[in-house]
C-alpha positions in Angstrom: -158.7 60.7 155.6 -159.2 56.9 156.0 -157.5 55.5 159.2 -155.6 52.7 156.5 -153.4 55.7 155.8 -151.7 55.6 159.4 -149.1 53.2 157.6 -148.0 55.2 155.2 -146.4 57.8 157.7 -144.9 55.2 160.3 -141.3 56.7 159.7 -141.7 60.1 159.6 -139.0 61.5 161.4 -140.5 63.0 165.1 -143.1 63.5 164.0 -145.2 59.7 164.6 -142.5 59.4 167.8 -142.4 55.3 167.1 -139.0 54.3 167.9 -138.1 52.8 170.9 -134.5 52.9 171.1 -134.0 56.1 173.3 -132.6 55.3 176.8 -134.5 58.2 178.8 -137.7 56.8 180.8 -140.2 58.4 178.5 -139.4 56.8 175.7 -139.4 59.7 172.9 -137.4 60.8 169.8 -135.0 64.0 169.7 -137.9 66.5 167.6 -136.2 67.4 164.3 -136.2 71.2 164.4 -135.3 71.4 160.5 -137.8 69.0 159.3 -140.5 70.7 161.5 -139.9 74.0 159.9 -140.8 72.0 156.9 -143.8 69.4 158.4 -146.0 72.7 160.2 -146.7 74.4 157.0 -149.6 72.1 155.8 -153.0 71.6 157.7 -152.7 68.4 155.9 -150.0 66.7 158.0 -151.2 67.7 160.9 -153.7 65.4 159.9 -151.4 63.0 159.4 -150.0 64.0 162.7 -153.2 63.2 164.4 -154.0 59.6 162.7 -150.3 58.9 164.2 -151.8 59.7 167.3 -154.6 57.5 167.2 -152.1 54.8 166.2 -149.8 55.1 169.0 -152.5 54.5 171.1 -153.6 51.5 169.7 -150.7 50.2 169.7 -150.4 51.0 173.3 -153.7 49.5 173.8 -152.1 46.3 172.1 -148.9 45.6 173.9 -149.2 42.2 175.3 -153.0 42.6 174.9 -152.6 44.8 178.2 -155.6 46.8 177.0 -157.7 43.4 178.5 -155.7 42.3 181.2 -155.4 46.0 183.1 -159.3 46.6 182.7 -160.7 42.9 182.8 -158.5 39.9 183.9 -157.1 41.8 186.9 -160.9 41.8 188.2 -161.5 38.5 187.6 -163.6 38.1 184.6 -161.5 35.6 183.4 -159.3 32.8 183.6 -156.7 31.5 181.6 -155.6 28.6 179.4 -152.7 26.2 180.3 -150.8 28.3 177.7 -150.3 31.8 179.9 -148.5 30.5 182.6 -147.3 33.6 183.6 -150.7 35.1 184.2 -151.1 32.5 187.3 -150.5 35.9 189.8 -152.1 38.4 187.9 -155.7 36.2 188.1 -157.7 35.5 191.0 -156.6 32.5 191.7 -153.0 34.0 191.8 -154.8 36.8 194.3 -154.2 39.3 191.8 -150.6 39.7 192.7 -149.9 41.9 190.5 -145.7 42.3 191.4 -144.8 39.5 189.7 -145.0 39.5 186.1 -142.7 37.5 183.9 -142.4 38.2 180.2 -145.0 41.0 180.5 -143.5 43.5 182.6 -142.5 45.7 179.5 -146.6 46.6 178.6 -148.2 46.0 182.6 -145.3 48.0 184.9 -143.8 50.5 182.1 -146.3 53.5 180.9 -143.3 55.1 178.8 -145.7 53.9 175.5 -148.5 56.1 176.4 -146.3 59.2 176.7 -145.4 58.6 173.3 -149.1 59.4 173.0 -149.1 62.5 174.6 -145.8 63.5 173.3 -147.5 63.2 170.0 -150.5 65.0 171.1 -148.3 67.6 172.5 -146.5 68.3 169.5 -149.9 68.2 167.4 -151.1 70.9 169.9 -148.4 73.5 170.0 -147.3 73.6 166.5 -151.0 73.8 165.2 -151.5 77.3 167.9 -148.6 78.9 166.0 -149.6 77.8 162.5 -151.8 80.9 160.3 -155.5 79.5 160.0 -155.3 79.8 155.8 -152.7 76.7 156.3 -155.8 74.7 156.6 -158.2 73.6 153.8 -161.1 74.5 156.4 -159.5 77.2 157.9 -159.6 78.2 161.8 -162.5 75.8 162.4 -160.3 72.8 161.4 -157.2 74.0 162.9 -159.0 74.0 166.2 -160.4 70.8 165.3 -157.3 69.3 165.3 -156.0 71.0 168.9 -159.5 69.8 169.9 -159.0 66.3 168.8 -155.3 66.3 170.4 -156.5 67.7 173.4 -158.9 64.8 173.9 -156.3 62.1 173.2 -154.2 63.7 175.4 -156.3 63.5 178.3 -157.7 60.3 177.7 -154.2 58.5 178.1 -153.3 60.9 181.1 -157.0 59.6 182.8 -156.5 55.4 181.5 -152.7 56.2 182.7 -153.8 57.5 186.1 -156.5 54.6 186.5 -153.5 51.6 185.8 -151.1 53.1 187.8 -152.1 56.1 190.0 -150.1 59.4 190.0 -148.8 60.1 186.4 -145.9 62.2 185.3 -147.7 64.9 183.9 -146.0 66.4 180.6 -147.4 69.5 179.1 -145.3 70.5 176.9 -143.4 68.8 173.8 -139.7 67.5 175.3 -137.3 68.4 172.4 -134.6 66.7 173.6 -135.5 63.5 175.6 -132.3 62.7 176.6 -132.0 65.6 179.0 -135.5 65.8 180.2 -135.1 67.2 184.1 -135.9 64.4 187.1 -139.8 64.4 187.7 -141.7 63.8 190.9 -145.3 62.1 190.1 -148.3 64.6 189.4 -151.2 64.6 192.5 -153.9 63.1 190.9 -156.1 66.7 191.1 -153.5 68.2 189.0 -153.6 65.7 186.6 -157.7 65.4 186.3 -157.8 69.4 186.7 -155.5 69.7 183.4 -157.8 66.4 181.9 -160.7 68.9 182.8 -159.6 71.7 180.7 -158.5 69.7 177.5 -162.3 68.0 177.6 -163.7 71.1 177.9 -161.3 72.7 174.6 -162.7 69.8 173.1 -166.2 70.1 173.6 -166.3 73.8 172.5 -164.8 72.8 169.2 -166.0 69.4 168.2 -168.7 67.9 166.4 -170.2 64.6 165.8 -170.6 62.4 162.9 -171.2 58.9 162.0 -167.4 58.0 162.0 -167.0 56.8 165.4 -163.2 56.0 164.6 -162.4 59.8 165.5 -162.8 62.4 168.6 -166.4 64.0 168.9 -168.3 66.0 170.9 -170.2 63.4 172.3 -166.6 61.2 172.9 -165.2 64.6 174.9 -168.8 64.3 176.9 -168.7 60.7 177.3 -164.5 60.5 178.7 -165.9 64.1 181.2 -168.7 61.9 182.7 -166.0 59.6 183.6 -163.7 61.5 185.0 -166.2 63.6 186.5 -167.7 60.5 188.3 -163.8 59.0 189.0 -163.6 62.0 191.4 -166.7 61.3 193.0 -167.8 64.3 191.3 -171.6 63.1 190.2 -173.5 65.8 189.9 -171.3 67.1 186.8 -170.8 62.9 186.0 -175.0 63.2 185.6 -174.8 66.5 183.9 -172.5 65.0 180.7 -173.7 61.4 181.1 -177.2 63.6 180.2 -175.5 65.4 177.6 -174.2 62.1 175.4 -177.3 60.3 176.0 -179.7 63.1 174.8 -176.6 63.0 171.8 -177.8 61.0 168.7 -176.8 57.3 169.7 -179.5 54.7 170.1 -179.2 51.4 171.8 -179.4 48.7 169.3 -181.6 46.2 169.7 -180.8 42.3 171.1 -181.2 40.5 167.9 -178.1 43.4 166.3 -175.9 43.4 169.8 -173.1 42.1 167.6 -173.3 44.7 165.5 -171.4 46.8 168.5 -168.0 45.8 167.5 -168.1 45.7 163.8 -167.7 49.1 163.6 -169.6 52.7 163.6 -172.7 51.1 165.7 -175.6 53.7 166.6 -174.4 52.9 170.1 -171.2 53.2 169.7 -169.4 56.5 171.0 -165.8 56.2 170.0 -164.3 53.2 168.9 -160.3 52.3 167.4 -160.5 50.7 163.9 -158.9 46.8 163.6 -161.3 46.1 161.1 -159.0 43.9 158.7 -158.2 45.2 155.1 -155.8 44.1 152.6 -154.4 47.5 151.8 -154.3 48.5 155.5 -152.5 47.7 158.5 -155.3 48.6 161.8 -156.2 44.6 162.0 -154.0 41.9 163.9 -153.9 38.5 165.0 -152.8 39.1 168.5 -155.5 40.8 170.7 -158.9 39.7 170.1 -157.8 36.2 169.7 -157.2 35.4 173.0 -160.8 34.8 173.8 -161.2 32.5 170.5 -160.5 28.9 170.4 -161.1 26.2 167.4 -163.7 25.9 165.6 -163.3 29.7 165.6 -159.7 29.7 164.6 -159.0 26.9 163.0 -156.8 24.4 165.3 -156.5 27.0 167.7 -156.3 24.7 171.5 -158.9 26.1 174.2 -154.9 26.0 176.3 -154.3 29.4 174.1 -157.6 31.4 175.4 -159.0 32.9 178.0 -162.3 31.8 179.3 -165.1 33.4 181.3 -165.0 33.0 184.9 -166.8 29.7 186.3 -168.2 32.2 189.1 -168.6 34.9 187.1 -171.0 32.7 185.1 -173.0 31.2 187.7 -173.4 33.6 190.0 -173.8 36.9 188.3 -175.0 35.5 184.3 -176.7 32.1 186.4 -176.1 30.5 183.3 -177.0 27.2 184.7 -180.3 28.3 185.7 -183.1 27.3 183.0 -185.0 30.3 184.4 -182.3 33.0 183.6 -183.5 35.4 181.1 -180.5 37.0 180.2 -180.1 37.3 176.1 -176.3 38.6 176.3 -174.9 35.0 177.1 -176.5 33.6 173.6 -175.5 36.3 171.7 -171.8 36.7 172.5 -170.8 33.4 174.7 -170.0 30.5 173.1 -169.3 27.2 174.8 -166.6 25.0 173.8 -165.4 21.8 175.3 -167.8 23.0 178.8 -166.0 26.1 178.6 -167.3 29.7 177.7 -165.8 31.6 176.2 -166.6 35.7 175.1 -167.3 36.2 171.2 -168.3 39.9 171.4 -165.2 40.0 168.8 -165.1 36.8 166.4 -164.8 38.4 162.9 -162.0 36.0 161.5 -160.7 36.5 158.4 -157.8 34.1 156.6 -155.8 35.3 154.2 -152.8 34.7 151.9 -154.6 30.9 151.3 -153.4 30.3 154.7 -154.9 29.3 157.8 -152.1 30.2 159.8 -153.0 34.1 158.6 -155.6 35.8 160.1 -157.5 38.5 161.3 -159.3 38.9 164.4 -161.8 42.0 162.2 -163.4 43.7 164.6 -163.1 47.2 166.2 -162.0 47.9 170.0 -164.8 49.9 171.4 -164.0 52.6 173.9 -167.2 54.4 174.5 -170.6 53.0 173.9 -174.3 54.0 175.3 -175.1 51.2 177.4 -171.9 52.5 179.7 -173.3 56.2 180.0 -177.0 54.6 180.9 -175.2 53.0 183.5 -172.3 55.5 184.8 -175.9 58.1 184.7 -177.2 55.4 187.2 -174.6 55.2 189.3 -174.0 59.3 189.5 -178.2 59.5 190.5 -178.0 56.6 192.9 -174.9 58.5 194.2 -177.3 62.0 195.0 -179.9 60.3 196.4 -182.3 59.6 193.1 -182.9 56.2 193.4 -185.8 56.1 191.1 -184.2 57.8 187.9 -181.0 55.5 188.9 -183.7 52.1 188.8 -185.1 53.7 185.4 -181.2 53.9 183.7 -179.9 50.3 185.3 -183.5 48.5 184.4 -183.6 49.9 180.4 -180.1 48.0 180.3 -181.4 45.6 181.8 -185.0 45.4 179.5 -183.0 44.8 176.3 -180.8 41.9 178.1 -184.0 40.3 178.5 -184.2 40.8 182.5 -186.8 41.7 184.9 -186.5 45.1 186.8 -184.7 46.0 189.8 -186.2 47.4 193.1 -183.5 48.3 195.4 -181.7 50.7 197.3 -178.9 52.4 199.4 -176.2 49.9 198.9 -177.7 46.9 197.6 -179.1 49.3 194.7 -175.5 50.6 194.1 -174.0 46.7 193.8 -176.7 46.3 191.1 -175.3 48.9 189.4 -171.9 47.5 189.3 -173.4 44.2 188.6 -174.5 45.1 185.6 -171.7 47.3 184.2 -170.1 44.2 184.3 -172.4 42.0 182.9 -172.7 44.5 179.9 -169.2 45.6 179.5 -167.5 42.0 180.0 -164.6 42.1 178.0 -164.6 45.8 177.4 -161.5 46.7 179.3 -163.7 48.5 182.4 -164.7 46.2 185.3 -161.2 46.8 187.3 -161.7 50.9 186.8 -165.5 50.3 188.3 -164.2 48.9 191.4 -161.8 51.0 191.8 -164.3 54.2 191.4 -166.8 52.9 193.1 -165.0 51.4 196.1 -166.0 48.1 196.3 -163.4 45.6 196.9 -164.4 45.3 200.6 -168.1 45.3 200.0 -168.1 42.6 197.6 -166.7 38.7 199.0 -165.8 37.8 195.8 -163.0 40.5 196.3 -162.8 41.2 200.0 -160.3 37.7 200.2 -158.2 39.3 198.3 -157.9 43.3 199.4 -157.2 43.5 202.9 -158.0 47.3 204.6 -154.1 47.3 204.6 -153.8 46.8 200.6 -157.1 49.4 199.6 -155.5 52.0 201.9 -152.0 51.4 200.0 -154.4 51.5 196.6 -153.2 47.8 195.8 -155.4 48.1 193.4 -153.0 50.0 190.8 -150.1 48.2 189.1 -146.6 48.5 190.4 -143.9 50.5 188.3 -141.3 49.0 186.8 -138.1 50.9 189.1 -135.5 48.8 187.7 -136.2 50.7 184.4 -137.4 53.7 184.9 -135.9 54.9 188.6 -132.2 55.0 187.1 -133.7 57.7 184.3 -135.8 59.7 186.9 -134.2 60.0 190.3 -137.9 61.3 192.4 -140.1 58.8 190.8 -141.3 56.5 193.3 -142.7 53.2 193.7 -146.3 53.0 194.8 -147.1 52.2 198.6 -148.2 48.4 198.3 -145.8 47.1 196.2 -142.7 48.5 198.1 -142.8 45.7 199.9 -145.0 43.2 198.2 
């Protein structure tokens, strides 16, 4: 089924969880026990079920553009335009003071829209188990498809969940009746990433791949394992599945098609979430990419309303100043505007309705791409002491960017690996979960200003919860340890 026939089933009753108008601090819809007797009888809407899924977490991806901000301008790949006032604290200039927050504390401090992802997820999950295999058109192999693809969503948003904000809530089950879900204390963090564990491994066992990177596969369940694998300093398993995808059947693509990444289904690509525009559907928006596009990209559109690459960021790590610099990545995806650059990995602008004013930013958010596994693969080998397979990942990213190869080692070797993520995956919603992995705000100066011993030991590094919302709904949950009192 084509993703453009999410919109079609926005209202259905529990079963797509949308509305936000319940009180309780998850944020889901009482389930409709009648219509579900009705709703779990065709393999075909649990179909429908699942493309809700995927658009819940769009959408949760979308919320003040949060997707970018959590993974990218809290590390300080960018600054902002005149325009975002509010972000002053959140960049580095502000010290990434990430307590104060105005007009966006609704997407950065409240994770109640991701649990209506794994509400979802949870209802695809436990209704599909109790539904007879001939209910489905492919019988038990798509039934467990679907738990397979639910299982993977689900522990996607508990991991990106866990990585924003630290200890999660963690829901197994469907809540039927959200207004009298009991008080929850947060999850450890093993219990959480144990139960992630289990869900990738469901999915592995009983999904495939295809050329549809809009959709869970195989090689996505491998890909989101690595990471957690390698989260949990795990990386001899991290190796083992990074291994798995990159022996998978995904190429890199070559310099002169890098663009091609984010227009949808590369050959690199893992697993992506369609915003291609289309007139008949409703995945595309104006909202998101936009933010790194000025005019004479969007037409009238004042540098003031975008974010920009970081001065630093650029002369230091791209050297983009230097004549001698060999990078490629800079010419194919910056662009430089009034002496300002800005990222153009998405800049597929489409007008519409003979309107300037409509538009499209058509390009697809991409979650899970080659280049990253190359690199996580480097870092798990530098990580167990093979320093020459970890030079042989980190220099064939480097190759196609046009750069010479790295000799290095110990720690040195290990900040080249981070280096590079972030040259490659700029604007890719990742740099902020690197650091945080790979425990390098005190090694690096560019960050060591700004996370005292005091603030890593108290993990400063996740965002605060919003308490004024959600502590009068859930008596144990807590605030985390740096932001009580800053």
């Amino acid at each position: 089924m084509k993703f453009k026939a999410i919109g079609k089933y926005i209202g259905m009753a529990s079963i797509l969880v949308l509305s936000s108008s319940c009180s309780k601090y998850l944020n889901l819809e009482p389930q409709n026990s009648t219509y579900d007797e009705v709703f779990w009888k065709d393999g075909s809407n649990v179909e429908r079920a699942k493309l809700g899924a995927y658009s819940l977490l769009r959408d949760a991806f979308r919320a003040d553009r949060s997707f970018f901000i959590l993974g990218d301008v809290a590390a300080g790949n960018f600054q902002v335009g005149g325009d975002y006032w509010n972000y002053n604290s959140l960049v580095k200039a502000g010290g990434f003071k990430f307590s104060y927050a105005p007009y966006l504390e609704s997407s950065l401090w409240n994770w109640t829209r991701f649990y209506k992802v794994i509400n979802q997820c949870n209802l695809i999950i436990e209704n599909s188990e109790g539904m007879d295999n001939g209910l489905f058109k492919g019988g038990e192999s798509e039934k467990n498809n679907a738990i397979a693809e639910a299982r993977f969503l689900r522990a996607y948003t508990f991991f990106y969940m866990q990585r924003v904000w630290g200890d999660v809530l963690l829901t197994k089950n469907v809540f039927k009746d959200p207004q009298n879900i009991p008080d929850m204390a947060r999850t450890p963090e093993k219990e959480t990433l144990d139960f992630c564990t289990e869900d990738l491994k469901y999915a592995i066992d009983h999904l495939t791949n295809s050329d549809n990177k809009r959709f869970a596969s195989k090689g996505a369940a491998e890909a989101l394992l690595a990471h957690l694998y390698a989260w949990r300093h795990d990386y001899v398993n991290a190796e083992k599945m990074a291994t798995a995808v990159i022996q998978g059947n995904y190429d890199l693509v070559e310099m002169a098609d890098y663009k091609t990444i984010w227009e949808g289904d590369s050959q690199e690509t893992i697993f992506e979430l369609p915003m291609l525009y289309s007139e008949s559907g409703n995945e595309f928006s104006k909202d998101f990419f936009n933010a790194f596009l000025a005019d004479p990209t969007i037409k009238d559109k004042n540098i003031a309303s975008a974010w920009y690459i970081d001065l630093d960021l650029l002369k230091e790590s791209f050297r983009i100043l230097d004549p001698d610099m060999k990078d490629k990545r800079p010419a194919a995806v910056f662009r430089k505007v009034n002496n300002t650059w800005l990222l153009h990995k998405y800049d597929e602008v489409k007008y519409y309705n003979n309107n300037e004013s409509d538009y499209a930013v058509s390009n697809n958010l991409v979650l899970y791409r080659l280049a990253d596994l190359y690199l996580l693969r480097a870092e798990a080998y530098a990580k167990t002491g093979r320093e020459g397979l970890a030079m042989n990942d980190l220099n064939k990213i480097r190759s196609r960017a046009g750069l010479s190869d790295v000799t290095a080692g110990g720690m040195e070797l290990f900040k080249e690996i981070f280096h590079e993520r972030r040259r490659e995956l700029l604007g890719e919603g990742s740099t902020q979960f690197d650091l945080i992995r790979m425990e390098l705000f005190d090694k690096l100066d560019e960050y060591s200003i700004y996370y005292s011993t005091d603030r890593i030991a108290n993990q400063g590094y996740y965002w605060p919860l919003n308490m004024r919302d959600l502590l009068p709904q859930n008596e144990k949950l807590t605030q985390n340890s740096w932001w009580k009192n800053h």
